[in-house]
N, C-alpha and C positions, 0 to 999 in steps of 0.2 A: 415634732414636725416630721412629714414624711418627705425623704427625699430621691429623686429619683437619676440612676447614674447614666450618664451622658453615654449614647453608643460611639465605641470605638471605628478608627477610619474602616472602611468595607475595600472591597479589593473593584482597582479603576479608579480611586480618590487619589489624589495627590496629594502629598505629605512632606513638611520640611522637617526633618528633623536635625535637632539643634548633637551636635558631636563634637566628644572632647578625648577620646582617645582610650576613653574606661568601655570599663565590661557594661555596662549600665546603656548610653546610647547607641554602644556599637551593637548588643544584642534587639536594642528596640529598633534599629532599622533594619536588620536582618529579620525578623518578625513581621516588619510589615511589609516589606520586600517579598517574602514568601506568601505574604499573603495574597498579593497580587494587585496592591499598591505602584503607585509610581512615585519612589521613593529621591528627595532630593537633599542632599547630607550638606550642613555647613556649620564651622566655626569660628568659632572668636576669636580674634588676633587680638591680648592682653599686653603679649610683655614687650618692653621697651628700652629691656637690657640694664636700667635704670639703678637695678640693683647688681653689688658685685656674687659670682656666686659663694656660698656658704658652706665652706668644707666641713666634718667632723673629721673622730682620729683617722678612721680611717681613709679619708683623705675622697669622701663619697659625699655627691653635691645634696646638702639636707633637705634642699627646699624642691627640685629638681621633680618631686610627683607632687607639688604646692598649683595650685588651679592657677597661681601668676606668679611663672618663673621660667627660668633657662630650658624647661626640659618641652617649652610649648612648639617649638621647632621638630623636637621627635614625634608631640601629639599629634602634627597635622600631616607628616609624613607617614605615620600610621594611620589617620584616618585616608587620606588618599591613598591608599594601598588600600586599605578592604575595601574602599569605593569604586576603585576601580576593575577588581576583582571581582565585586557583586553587580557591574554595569549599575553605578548608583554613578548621576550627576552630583556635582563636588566642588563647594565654594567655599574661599578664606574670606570673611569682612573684616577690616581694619576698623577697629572701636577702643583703639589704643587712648586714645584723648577722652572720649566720656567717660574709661574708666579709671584713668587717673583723677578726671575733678571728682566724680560722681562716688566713687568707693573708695584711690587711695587718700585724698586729700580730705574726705570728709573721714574717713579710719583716723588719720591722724588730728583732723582739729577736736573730735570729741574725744581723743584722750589728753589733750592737749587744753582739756575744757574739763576734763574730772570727772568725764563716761567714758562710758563702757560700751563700746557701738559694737553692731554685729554684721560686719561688712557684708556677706553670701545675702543677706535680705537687701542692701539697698544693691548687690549686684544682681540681683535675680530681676528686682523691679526697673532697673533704669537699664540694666544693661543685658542681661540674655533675655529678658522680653519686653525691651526697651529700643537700647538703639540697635541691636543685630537685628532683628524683625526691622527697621525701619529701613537700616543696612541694605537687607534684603530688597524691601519695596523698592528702594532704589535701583536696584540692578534689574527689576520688570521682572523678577521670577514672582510667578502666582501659584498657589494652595489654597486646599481645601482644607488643610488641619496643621498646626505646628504639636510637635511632638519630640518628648524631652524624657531621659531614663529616670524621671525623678519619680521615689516610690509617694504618689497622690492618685485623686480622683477627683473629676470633673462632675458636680452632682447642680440640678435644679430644685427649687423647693415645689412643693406638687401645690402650695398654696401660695399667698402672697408672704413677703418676710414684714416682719416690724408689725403688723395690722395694713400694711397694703396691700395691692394687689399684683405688685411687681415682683416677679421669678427672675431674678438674676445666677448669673453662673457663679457657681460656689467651688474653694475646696474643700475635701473630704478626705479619712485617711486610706491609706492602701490597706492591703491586708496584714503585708510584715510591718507589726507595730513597731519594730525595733529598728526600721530601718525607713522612720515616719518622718517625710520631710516639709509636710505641711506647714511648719514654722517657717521655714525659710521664706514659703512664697505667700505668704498671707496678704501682703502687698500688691501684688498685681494684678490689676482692678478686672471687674467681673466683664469688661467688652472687649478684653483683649483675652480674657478666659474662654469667650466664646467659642474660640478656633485651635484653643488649646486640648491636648489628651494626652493623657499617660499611659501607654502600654501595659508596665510591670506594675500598676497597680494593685492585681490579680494573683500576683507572683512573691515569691520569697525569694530572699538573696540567693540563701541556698539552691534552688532552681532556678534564679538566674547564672549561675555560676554551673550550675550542669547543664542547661541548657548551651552554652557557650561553649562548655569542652566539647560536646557532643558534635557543635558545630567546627569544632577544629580555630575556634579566635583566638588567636594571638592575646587579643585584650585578657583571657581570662586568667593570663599568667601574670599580670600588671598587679601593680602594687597601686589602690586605690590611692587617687587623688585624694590632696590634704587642703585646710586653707589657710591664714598665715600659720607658719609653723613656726614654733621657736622664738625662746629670746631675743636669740642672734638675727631673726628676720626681722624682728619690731625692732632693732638698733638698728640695725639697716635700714628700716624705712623713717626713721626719725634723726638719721645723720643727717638731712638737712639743714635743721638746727639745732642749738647747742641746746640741750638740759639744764635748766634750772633748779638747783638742789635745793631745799628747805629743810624744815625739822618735821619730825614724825613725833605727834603726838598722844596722848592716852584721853578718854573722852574730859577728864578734871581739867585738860588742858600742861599736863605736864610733859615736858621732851624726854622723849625716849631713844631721840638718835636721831640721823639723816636721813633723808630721800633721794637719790638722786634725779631726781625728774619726776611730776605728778605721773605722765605719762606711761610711767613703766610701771604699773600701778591699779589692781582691781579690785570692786567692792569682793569683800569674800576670801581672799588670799592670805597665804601663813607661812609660805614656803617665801625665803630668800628678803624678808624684812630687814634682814641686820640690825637688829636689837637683841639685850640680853633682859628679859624680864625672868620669874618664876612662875610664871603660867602662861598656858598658849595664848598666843593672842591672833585675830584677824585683822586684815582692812575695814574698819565699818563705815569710814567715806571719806569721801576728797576734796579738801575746800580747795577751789582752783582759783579764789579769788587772795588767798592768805599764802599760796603755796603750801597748803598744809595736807599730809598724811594720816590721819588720826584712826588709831589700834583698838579693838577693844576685846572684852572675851567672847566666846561665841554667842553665848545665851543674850547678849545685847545687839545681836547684829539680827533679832527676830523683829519685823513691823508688821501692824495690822492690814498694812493697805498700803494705794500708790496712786499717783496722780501721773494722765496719759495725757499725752494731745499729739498733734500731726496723726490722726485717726480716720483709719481706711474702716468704710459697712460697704458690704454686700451691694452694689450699684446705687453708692452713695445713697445711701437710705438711711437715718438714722432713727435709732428707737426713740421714740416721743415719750417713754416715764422710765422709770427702773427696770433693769430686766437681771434675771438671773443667767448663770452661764457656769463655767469653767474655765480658768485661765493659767496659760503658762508664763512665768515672768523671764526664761529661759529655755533654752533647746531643751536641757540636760533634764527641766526638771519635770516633775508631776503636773499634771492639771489638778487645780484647787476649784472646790467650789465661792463663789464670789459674790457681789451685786454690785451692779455699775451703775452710778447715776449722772446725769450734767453734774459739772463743776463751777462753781461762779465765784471767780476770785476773790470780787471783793464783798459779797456774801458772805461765803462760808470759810473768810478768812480774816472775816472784820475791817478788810483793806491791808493786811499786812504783809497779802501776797502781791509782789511787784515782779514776778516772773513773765515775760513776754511769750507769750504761747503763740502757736499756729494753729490757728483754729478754735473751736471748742474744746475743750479741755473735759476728760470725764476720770470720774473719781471709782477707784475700784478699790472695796473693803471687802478683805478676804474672810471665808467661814473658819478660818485659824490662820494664827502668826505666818510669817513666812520668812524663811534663814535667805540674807543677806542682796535684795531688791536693790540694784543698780540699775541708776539712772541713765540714759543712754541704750538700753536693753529692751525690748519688744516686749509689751502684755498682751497675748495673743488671747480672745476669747474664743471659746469652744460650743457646741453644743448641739447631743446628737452626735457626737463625730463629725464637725461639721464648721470651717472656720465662721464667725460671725461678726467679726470685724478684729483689731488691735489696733496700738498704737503706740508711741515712743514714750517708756518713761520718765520725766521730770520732774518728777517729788518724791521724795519717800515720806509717809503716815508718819509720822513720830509715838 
């Protein structure tokens, strides 16, 4: 399918752009500023002080460039300095509360539950273009584009999607593949995409980053933002309550040692299990209902397929038979070729699936195995370069 990319804000449009104190949005509002835009910058007030800060040896706060942490006080003290500096108007919204329910407490109940959640997607959708956009409508500021350094692209399809006739707003990748964040925001539905654009689409990091020295930004000397970082942050965020230890098992069901919390705990992991076997072993999943750990070798943590649901299409549009596609089960990994079909629990599982889904439920079988499919992680489908829906997932194929 052919798709066509959405034109960028023109000069005399007003633009909010969302800013966090990196090279990233501070260059996309200085770009549209120049370009003769009426450029209006605001941030998100995350931290809640909630957590104590987190030294290493050198006695240097670790979390401190973490997208929620101590160092969000210098973020917006630097973004008001270059706002001010560029005659850019310059707003803090306090979304301290959506984004403890909506990303910390949900980060924690699904590791807490034996997933693997990818907090920056439910924060991109509920909260930086969620409630900071609402944030804003509140306070009577009006735009004509919200605008965000994330390396994407705003595209429509030139025909209908699925076999209709509805062109809804889609993302697409930027140019620097390697710095593609299209995963993140696959969730944020196509009528809030409408007023959405990406600047540095066009652009590589690398030229974002000379373009920035050239401009003399402070940001370009910044040490990018992270997001949880560290062990020592996920203790910290799960000192609430106490850990529940169990046994770490082997797939025969034999104990291989302790756990100390399902929690601290991902499908795929080999570093820091505290067992002594004679071959490497991984995490190959987490019964959260037994407290159980269970180890296996790598070559067993391959599955054919994976079962999605809470599933975002393209302005809610969903495909009416099989369709083929590309999917990432992860940020880090490849797109695989796949087929997705409906799912019908007690169908295609004789009645023996008693999982509570949200929603329809769709089943993706991949064109080859795939190393180590955690539950609780995004199956984002692709195609074209071109997101065409995802969803959370819930099963692994056995």
């Amino acid at each position: 399918m052919y798709y066509i990319a959405q034109d960028l804000p023109k000069a005399g449009d007003t633009v909010l752009v969302g800013m966090s104190g990196g090279v990233d949005s501070t260059l996309t509002a200085l770009l549209l500023k120049e370009k003769g835009c009426r450029v209006i910058g605001v941030t998100m007030s995350l931290w809640d002080g909630s957590i104590v800060e987190i030294k290493n040896d050198t006695n240097r706060t670790k979390i401190k460039e973490a997208c929620y942490g101590p160092g969000e006080e210098e973020n917006i003290a630097e973004c008001e300095k270059f706002c001010k500096e560029h005659d850019i108007e310059y707003h803090v919204v306090d979304v301290k509360d959506e984004y403890k329910e909506k990303v910390l407490e949900y980060f924690k109940d699904e590791y807490r539950s034996g997933r693997t959640p990818n907090p920056c997607i439910m924060c991109n959708r509920n909260i930086k273009f969620g409630a900071m956009l609402e944030a804003v409508d509140k306070l009577g500021i009006k735009y004509d584009y919200f605008c965000t350094g994330h390396y994407a692209k705003i595209v429509r399809p030139e025909t209908g999607v699925f076999g209709t006739e509805e062109r809804p707003f889609m993302v697409s990748g930027a140019t620097d593949q390697s710095k593609d964040q299209t995963y993140f925001i696959y969730r944020v539905p196509s009528s809030v995409l409408e007023k959405v654009r990406f600047p540095l689409a066009e652009l590589k990091k690398s030229e974002v980053f000379e373009l920035a020295r050239k401009a003399n930004l402070e940001a370009a000397n910044r040490t990018e933002s992270q997001d949880f970082v560290g062990e020592e942050y996920r203790d910290a965020l799960f000192s609430d309550k106490e850990s529940v230890p169990g046994d770490i098992i082997d797939l025969d069901g034999h104990i291989l040692g302790r756990h100390r919390g399902i929690e601290h705990y991902t499908v795929g992991q080999r570093r820091g299990l505290g067992v002594a076997v004679n071959y490497p072993v991984y995490v190959h999943s987490i019964d959260a209902k037994n407290n159980l750990v269970v180890l296996a070798k790598n070559e067993d943590l391959n599955s054919p397929g994976l079962i999605a649901d809470d599933f975002v299409w393209p302005g809610n549009i969903e495909p009416a038979e099989e369709i083929e596609a590309l999917v990432k089960i992860r940020l880090a990994s490849k797109p695989v070729l796949c087929k997705i079909s409906r799912y019908d629990p007690e169908k295609d599982s004789d009645g023996k699936d008693e999982m509570q889904y949200k929603g329809q439920p769709w089943k993706i079988m991949f064109a080859e195995p795939q190393r180590a499919v955690a539950c609780g992680q995004s199956a984002v489908l692709y195609k074209d370069g071109v997101i065409i829906g995802g969803g959370i997932i819930t099963r692994v194929v056995k």
